[in-house]
N, C-alpha and C positions, 0 to 999 in steps of 0.2 A: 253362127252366133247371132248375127242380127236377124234372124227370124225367130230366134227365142227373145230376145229382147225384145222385137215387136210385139210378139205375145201376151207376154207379161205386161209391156205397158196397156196394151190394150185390154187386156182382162180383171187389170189392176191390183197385180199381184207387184210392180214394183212401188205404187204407193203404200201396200199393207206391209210391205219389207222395210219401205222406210220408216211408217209409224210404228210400227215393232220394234225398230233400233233406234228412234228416239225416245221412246218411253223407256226402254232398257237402263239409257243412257241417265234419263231423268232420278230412274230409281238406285242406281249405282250412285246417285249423287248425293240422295235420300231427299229427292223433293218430289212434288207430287206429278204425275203423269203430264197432266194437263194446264194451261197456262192460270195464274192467279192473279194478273192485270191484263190489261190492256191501257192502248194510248191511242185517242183520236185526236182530230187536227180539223177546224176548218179553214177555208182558203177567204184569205181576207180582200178587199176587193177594194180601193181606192173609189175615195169621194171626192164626186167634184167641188171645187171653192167654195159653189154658189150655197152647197147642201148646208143649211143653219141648223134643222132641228136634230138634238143627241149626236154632236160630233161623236167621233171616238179614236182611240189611239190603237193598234197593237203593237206592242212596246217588244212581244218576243220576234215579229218580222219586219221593224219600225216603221211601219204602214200607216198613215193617217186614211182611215175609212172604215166599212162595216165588215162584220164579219159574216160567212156565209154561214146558210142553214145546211 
């Protein structure tokens, strides 16, 4: 049995079995296959005291400093 499993992961036939039963799953639900948001995030980085010009706040991880690119 684990030598078909290996198989399959390696040929990538268990990733196309999973995308196949999550789109199934999406259309049994009657939404669309594929994702219609997404959400990014960047990682906010603490400034020093001294830092004067354009302080800033991020109020959702209450971090005083900049945000990264």
């Amino acid at each position: 049995m684990h030598t078909v499993f290996t198989r399959w992961w390696q040929d990538g036939s268990i990733d196309a079995i999973h995308h196949a039963l999550h789109d199934e799953v999406r259309r049994s639900e009657g939404r669309h296959t594929g994702p219609t948001a997404a959400i990014t995030d960047s990682e906010s980085v603490r400034a020093a005291e001294v830092v004067v010009d354009s302080p800033s706040y991020d109020a959702g991880k209450e971090v005083a400093g900049r945000k990264g690119a």
